[in-house]
DRENPA-3360 file (N, C-alpha, C; in nm, 2 decimals, always signed):
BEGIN
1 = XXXXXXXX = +10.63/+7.75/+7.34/+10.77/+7.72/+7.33/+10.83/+7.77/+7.19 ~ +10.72/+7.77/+7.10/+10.81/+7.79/+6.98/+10.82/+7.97/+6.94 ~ +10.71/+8.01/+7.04/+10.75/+8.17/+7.03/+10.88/+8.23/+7.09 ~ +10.93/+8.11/+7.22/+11.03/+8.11/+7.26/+11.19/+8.14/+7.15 ~ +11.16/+8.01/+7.10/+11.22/+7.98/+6.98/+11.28/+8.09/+6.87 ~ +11.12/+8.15/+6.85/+11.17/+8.29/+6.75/+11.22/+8.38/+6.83 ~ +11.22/+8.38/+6.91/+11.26/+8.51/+6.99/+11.40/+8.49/+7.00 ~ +11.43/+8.37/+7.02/+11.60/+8.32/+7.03/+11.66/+8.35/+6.82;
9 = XXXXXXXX = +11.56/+8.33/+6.77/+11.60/+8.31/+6.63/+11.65/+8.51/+6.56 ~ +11.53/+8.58/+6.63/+11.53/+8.67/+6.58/+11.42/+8.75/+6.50 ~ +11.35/+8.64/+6.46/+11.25/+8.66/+6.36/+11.09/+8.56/+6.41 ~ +11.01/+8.63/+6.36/+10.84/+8.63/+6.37/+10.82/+8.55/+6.24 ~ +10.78/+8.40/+6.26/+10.78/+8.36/+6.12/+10.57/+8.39/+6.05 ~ +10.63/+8.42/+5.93/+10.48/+8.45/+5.89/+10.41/+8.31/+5.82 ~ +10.50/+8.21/+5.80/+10.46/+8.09/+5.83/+10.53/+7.98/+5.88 ~ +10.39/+7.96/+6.00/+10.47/+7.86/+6.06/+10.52/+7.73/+6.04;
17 = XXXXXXXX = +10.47/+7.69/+5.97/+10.47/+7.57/+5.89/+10.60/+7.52/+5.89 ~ +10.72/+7.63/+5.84/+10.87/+7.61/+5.77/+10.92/+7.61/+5.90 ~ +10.89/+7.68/+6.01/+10.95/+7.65/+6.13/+10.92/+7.50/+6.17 ~ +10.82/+7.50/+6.19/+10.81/+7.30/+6.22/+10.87/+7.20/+6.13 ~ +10.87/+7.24/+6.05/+10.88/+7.15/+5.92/+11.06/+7.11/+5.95 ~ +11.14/+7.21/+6.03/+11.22/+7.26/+5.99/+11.29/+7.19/+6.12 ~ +11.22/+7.14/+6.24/+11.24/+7.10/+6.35/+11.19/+6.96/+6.33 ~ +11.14/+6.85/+6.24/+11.06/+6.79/+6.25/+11.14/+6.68/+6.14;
25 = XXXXXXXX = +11.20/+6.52/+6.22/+11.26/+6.43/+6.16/+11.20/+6.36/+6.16 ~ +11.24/+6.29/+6.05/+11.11/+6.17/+5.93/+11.08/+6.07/+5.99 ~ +11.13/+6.05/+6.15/+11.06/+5.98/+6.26/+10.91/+5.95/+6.28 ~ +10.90/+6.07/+6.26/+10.76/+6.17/+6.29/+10.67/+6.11/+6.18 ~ +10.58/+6.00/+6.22/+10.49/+5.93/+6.11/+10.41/+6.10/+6.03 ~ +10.35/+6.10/+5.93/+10.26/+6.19/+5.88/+10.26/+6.34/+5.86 ~ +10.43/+6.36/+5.86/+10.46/+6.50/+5.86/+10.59/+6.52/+5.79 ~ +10.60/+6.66/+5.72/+10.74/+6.68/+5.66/+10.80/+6.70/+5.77;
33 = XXXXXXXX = +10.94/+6.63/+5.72/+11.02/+6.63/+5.75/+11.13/+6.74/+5.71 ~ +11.25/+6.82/+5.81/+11.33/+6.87/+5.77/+11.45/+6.85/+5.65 ~ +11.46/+6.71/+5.61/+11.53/+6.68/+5.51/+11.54/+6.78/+5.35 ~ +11.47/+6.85/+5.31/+11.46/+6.90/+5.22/+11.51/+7.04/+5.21 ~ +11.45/+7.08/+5.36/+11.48/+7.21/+5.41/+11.70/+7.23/+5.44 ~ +11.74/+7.10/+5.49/+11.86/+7.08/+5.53/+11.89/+7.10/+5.42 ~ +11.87/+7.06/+5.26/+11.98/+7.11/+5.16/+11.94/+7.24/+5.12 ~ +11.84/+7.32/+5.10/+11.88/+7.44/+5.11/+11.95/+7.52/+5.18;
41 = XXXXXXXX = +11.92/+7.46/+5.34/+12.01/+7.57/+5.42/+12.16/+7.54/+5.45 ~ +12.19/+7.41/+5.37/+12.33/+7.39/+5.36/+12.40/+7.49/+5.25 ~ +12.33/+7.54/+5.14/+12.37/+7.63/+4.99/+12.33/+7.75/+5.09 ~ +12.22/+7.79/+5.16/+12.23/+7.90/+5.17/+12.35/+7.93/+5.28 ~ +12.37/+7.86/+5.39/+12.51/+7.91/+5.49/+12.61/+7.92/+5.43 ~ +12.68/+7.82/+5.31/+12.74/+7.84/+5.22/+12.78/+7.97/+5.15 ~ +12.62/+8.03/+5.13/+12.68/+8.12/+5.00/+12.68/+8.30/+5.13 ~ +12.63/+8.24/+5.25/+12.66/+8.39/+5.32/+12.82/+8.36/+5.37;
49 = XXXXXXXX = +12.85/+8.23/+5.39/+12.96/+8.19/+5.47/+13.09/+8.26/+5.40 ~ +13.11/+8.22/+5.23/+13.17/+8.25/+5.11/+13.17/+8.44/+5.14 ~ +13.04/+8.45/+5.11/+13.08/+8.67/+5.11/+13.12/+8.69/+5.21 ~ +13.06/+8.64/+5.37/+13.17/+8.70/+5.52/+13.30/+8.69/+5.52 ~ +13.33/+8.55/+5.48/+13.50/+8.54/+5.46/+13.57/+8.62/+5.35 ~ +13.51/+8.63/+5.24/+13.60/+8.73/+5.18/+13.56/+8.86/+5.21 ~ +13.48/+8.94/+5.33/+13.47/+9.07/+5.34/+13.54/+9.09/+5.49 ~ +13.55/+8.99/+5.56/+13.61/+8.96/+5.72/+13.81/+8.99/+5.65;
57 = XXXXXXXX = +13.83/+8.86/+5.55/+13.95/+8.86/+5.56/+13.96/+8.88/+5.38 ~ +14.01/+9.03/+5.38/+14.02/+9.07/+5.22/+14.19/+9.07/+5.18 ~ +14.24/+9.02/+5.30/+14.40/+9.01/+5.19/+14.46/+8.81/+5.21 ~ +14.35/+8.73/+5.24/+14.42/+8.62/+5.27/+14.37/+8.52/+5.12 ~ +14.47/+8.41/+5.11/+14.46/+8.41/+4.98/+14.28/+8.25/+4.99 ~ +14.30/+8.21/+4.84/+14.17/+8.18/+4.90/+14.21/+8.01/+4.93 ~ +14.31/+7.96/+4.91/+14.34/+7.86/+4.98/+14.26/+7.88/+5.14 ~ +14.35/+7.94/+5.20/+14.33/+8.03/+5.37/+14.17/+8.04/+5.38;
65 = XXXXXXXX = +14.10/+8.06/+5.30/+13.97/+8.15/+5.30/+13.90/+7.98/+5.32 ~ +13.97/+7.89/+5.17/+13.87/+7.76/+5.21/+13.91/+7.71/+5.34 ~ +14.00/+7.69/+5.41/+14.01/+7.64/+5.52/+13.91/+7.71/+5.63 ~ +13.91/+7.82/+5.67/+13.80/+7.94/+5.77/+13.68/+7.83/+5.66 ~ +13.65/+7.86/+5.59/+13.52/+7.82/+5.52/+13.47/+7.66/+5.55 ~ +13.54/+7.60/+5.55/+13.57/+7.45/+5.60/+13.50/+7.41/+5.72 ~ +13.58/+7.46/+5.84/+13.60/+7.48/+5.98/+13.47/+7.49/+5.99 ~ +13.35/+7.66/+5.93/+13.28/+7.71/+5.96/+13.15/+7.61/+5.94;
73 = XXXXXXXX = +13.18/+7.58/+5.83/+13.02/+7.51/+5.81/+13.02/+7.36/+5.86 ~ +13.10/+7.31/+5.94/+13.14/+7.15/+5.90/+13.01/+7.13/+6.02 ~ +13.00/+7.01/+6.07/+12.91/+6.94/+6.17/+12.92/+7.04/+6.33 ~ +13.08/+7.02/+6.32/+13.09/+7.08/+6.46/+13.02/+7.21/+6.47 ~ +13.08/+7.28/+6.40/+12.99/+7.44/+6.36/+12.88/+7.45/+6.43 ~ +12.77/+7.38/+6.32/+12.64/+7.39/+6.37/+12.59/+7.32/+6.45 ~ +12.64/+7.22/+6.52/+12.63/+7.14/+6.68/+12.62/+7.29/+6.76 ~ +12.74/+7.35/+6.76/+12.75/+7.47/+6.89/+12.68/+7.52/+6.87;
81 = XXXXXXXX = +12.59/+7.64/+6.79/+12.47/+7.68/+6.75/+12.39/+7.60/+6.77 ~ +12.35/+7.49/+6.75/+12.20/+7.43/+6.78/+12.23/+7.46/+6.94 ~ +12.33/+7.41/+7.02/+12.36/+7.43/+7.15/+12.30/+7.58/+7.24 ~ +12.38/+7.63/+7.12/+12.32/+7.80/+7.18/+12.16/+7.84/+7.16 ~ +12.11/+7.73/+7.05/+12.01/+7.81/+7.06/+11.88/+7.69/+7.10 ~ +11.95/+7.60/+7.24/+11.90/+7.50/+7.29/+11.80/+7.44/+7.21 ~ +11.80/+7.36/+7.09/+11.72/+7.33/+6.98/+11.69/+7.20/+6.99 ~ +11.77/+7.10/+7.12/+11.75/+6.95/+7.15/+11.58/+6.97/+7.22;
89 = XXXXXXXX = +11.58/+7.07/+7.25/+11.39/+7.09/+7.36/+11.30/+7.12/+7.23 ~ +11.31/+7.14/+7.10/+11.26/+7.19/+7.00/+11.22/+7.11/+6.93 ~ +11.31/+6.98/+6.91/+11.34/+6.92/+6.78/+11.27/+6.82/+6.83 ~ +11.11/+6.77/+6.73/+11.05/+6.65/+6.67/+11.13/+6.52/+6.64 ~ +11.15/+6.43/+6.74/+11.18/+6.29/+6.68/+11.14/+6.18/+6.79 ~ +11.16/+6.08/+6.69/+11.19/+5.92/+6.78/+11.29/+5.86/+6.72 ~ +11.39/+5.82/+6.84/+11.48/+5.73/+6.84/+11.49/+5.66/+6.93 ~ +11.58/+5.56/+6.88/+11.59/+5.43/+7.01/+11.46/+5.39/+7.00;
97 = XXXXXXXX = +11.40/+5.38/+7.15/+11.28/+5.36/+7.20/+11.22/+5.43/+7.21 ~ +11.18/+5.47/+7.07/+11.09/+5.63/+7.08/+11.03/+5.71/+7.16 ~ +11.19/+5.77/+7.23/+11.19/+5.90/+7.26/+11.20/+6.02/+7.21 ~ +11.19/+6.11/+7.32/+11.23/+6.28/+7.21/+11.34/+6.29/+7.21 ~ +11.41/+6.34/+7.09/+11.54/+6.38/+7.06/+11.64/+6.38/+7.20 ~ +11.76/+6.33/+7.16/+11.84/+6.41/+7.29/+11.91/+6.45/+7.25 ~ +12.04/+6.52/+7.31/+12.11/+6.59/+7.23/+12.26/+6.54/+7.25 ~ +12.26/+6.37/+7.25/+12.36/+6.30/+7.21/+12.32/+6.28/+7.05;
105 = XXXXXXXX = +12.16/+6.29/+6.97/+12.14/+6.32/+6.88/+12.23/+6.41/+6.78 ~ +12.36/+6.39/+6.77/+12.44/+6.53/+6.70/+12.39/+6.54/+6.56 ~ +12.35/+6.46/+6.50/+12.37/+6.44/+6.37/+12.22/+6.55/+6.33 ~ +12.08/+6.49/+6.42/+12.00/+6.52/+6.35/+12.01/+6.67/+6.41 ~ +12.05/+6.70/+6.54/+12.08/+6.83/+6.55/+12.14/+6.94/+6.46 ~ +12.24/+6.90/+6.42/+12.31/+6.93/+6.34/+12.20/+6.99/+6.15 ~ +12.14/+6.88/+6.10/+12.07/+6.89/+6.05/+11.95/+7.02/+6.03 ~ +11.87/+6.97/+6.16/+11.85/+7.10/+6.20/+11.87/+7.21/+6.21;
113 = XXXXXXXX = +11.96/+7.26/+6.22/+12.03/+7.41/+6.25/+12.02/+7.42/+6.07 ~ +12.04/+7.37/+5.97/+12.08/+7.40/+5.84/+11.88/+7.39/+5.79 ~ +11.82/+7.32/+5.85/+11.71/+7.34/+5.78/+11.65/+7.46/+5.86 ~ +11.66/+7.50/+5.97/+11.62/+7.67/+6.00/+11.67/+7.78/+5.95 ~ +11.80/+7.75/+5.93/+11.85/+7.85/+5.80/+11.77/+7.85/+5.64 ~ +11.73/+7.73/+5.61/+11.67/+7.75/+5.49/+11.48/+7.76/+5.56 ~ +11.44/+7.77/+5.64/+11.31/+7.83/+5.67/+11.31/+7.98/+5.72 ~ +11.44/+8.02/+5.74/+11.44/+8.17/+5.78/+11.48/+8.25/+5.62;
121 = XXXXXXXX = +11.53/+8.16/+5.52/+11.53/+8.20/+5.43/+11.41/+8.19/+5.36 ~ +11.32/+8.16/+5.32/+11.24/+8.15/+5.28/+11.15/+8.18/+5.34 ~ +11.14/+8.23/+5.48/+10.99/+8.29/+5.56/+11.03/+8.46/+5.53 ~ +11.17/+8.47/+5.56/+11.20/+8.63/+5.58/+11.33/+8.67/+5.45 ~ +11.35/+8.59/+5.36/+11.45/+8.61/+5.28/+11.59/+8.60/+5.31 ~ +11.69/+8.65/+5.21/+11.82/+8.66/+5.23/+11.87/+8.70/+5.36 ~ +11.83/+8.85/+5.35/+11.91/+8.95/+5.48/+11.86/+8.87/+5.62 ~ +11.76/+8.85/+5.62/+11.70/+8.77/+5.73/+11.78/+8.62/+5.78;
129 = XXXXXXXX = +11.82/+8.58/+5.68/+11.89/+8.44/+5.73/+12.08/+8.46/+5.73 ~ +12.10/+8.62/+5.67/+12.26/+8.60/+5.68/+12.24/+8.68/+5.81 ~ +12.11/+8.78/+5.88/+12.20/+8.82/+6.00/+12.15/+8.70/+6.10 ~ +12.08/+8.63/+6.07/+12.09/+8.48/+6.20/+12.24/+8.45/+6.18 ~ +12.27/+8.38/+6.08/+12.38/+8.40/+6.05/+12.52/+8.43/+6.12 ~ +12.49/+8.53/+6.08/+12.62/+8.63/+6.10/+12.65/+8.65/+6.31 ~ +12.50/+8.64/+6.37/+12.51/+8.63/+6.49/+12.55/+8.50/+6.54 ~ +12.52/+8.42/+6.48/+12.56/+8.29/+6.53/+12.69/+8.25/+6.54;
137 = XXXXXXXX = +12.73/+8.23/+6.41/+12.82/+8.21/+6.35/+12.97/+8.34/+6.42 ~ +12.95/+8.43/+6.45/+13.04/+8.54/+6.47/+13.16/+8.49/+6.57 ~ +13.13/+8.43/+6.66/+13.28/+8.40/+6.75/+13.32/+8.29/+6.70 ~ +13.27/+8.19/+6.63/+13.37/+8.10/+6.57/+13.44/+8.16/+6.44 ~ +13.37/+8.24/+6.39/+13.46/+8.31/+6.28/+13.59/+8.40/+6.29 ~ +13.51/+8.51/+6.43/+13.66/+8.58/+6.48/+13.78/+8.54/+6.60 ~ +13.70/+8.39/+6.60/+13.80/+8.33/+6.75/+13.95/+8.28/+6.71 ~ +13.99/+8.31/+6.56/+14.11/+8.23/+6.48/+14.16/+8.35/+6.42;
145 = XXXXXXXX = +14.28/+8.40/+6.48/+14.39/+8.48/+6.38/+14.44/+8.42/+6.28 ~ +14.41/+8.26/+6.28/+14.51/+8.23/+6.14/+14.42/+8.09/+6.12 ~ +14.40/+8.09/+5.99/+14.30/+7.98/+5.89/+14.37/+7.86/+5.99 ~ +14.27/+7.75/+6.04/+14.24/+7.67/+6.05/+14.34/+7.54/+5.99 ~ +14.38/+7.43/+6.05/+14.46/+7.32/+5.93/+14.38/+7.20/+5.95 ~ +14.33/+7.12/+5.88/+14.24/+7.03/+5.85/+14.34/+6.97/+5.93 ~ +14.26/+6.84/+5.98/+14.34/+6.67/+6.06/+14.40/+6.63/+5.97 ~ +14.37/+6.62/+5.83/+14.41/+6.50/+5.73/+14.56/+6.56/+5.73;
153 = XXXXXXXX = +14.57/+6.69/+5.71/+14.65/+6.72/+5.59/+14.75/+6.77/+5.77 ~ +14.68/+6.78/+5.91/+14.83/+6.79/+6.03/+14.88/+6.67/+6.07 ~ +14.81/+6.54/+6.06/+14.88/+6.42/+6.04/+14.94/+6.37/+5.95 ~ +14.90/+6.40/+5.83/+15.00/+6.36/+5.69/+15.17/+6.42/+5.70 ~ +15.12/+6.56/+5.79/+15.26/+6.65/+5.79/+15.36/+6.59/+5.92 ~ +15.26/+6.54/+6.03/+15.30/+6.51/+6.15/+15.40/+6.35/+6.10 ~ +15.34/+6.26/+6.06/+15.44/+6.13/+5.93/+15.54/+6.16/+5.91 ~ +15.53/+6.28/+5.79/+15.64/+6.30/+5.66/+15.75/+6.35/+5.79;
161 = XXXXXXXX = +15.72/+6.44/+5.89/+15.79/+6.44/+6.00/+15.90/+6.41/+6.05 ~ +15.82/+6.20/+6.09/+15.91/+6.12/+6.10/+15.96/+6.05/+6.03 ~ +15.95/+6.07/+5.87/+15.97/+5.99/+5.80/+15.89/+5.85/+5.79 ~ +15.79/+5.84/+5.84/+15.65/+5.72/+5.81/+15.61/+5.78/+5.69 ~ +15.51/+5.65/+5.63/+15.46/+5.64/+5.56/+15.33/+5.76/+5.55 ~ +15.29/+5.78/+5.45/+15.15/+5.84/+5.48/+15.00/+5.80/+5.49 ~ +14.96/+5.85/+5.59/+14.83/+5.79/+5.66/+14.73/+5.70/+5.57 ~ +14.67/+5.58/+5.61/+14.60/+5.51/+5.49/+14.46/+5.53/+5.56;
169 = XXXXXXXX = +14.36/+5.56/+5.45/+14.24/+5.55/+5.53/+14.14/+5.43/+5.42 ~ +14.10/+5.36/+5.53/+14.01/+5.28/+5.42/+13.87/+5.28/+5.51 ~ +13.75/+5.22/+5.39/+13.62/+5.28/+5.46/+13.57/+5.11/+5.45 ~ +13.58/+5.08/+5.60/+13.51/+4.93/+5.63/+13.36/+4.94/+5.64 ~ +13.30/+5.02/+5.62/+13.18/+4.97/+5.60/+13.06/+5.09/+5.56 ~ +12.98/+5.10/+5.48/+12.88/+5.22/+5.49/+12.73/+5.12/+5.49 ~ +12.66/+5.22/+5.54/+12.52/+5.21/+5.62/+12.45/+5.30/+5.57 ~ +12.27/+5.32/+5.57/+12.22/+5.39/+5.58/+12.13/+5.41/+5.41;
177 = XXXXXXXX = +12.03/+5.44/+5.37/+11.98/+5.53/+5.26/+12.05/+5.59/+5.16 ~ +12.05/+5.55/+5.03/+12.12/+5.64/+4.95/+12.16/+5.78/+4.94 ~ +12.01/+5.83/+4.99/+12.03/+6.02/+5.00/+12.14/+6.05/+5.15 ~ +12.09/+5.92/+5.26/+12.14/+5.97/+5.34/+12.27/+5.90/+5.44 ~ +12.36/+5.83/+5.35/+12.45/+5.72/+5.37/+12.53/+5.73/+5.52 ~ +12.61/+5.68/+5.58/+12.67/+5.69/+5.70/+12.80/+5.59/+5.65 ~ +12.93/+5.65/+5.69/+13.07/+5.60/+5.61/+13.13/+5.59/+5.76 ~ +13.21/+5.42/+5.76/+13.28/+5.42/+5.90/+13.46/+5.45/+5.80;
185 = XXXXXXXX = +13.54/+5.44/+5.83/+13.66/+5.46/+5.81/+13.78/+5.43/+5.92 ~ +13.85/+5.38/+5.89/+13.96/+5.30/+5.94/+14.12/+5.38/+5.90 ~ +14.17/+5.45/+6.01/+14.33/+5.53/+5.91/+14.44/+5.43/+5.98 ~ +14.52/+5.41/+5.93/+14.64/+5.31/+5.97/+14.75/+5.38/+5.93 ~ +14.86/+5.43/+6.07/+14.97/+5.47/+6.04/+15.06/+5.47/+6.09 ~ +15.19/+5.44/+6.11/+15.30/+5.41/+6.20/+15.31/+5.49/+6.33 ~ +15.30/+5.47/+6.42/+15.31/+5.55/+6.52/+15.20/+5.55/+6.62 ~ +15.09/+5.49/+6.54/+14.96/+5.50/+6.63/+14.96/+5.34/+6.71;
193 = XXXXXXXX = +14.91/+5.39/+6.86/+14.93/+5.21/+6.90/+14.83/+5.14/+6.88 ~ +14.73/+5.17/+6.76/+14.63/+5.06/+6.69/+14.57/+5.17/+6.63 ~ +14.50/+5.11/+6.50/+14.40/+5.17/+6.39/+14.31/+5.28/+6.47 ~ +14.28/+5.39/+6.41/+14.18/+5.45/+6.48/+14.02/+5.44/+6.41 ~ +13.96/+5.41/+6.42/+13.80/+5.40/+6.37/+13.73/+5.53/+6.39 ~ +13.70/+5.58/+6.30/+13.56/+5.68/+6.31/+13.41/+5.67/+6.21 ~ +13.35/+5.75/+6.20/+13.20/+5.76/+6.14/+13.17/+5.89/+6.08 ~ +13.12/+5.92/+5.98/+13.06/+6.05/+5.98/+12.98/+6.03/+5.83;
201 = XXXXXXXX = +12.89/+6.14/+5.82/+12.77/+6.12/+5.69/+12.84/+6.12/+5.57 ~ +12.96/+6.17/+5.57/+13.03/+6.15/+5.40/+13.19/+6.08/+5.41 ~ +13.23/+6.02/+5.35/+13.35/+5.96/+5.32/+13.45/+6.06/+5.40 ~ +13.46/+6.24/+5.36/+13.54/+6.30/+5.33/+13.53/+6.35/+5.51 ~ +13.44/+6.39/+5.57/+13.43/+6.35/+5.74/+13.46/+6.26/+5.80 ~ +13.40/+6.14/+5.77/+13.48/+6.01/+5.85/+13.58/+6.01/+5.83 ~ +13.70/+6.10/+5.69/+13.83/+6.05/+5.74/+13.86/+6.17/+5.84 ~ +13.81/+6.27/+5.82/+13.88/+6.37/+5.90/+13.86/+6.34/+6.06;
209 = XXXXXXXX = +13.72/+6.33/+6.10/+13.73/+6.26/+6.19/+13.83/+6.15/+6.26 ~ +13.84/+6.06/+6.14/+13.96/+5.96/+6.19/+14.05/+6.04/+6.23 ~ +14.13/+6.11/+6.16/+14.25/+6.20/+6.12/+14.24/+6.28/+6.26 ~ +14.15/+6.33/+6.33/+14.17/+6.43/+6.46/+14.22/+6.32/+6.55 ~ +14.10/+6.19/+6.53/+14.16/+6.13/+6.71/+14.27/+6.02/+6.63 ~ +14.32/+6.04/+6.55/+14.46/+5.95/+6.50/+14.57/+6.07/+6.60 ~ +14.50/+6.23/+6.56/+14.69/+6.30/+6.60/+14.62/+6.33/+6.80 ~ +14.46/+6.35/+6.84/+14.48/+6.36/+6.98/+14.55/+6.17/+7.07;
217 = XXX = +14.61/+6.05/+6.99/+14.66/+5.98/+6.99/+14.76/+5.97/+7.03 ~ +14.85/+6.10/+6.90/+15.00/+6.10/+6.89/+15.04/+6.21/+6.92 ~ +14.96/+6.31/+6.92/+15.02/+6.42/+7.05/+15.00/+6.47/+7.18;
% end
């Protein structure tokens, strides 16, 4: 299965180790876990994501560029990619009632996909992890003629609109590990017919999150 894997990836790892390691959540009594691997391959998508968009789109300003850049790396992103590269049949874990992963699992999926980028960087280098990359990544980059508009900032606009107030988000509760926290968030705004509630691993997600199903609400 996992030569399967590389074959879907692109690459022959010369250790295997970073591949497992890389599939493998801290469920898993007596083994590394992907967590370490996830912040590298969070800097390294980052820093190929950064040179594609300024060599894809060379006259847009870099406001525009952070938005594409945004969009590209966020959860959703690399959900569709783990998707494509059916990574729920791959991925080491127990949850719930210690089962294998499923792929209502988004979070550790997600995770995943960013610590195979930092094992393909470090098994095969740079070029090796921006053309995984670059293939993956390629139809959500060129599926948008025009930068992206965050939730926060199309419901804030959608408000000032009607002349309401602007959107309040407050965070009722966080959960979870220091390194690895979980933020709920609460947005309250005129027009909505009750609070909307969301979740996500950082403050700055759970509101956006809120902020999407606040406007699929109101529009």
């Amino acid at each position: 299965m996992i030569a399967s894997l590389e074959h879907t990836l692109g690459h022959t790892f010369a250790r295997r180790d970073l591949l497992d390691q890389a599939l493998t959540h801290a469920s898993i009594p007596s083994s590394p876990s992907y967590e370490r691997l996830e912040f590298l391959g969070d800097r390294v998508l980052g820093l190929v994501m950064a040179e594609w968009l300024l060599e894809a789109f060379p006259n847009e300003s870099e406001g525009a560029i952070a938005k594409r850049f945004a969009a590209l790396v966020r959860k959703e992103a690399l959900l569709e990619v783990a998707e494509a590269l059916n990574l729920a049949v791959h991925v080491r874990a127990f949850v719930g009632e210690r089962t294998p992963v499923a792929r209502g699992q988004d979070g550790i999926l997600a995770d995943c996909c960013e610590a195979l980028i930092a094992a393909l960087y470090l098994d095969g280098g740079l070029d090796i992890a921006r053309a995984f990359i670059r293939r993956y990544w390629e139809t959500q980059l060129t599926q948008r003629a025009r930068p992206p508009q965050d939730a926060k900032s199309a419901l804030q606009e959608w408000a000032q609109a009607r002349g309401y107030d602007r959107p309040e988000y407050t965070i009722t509760d966080t959960t979870g590990p220091d390194h690895h926290p979980h933020f709920t968030v609460k947005v309250t705004l005129q027009g909505l017919e009750k609070d909307v509630i969301a979740t996500g691993p950082s403050k700055k997600q759970a509101e956006q999150r809120a902020a999407e199903q606040a406007l699929r609400q109101v529009l």
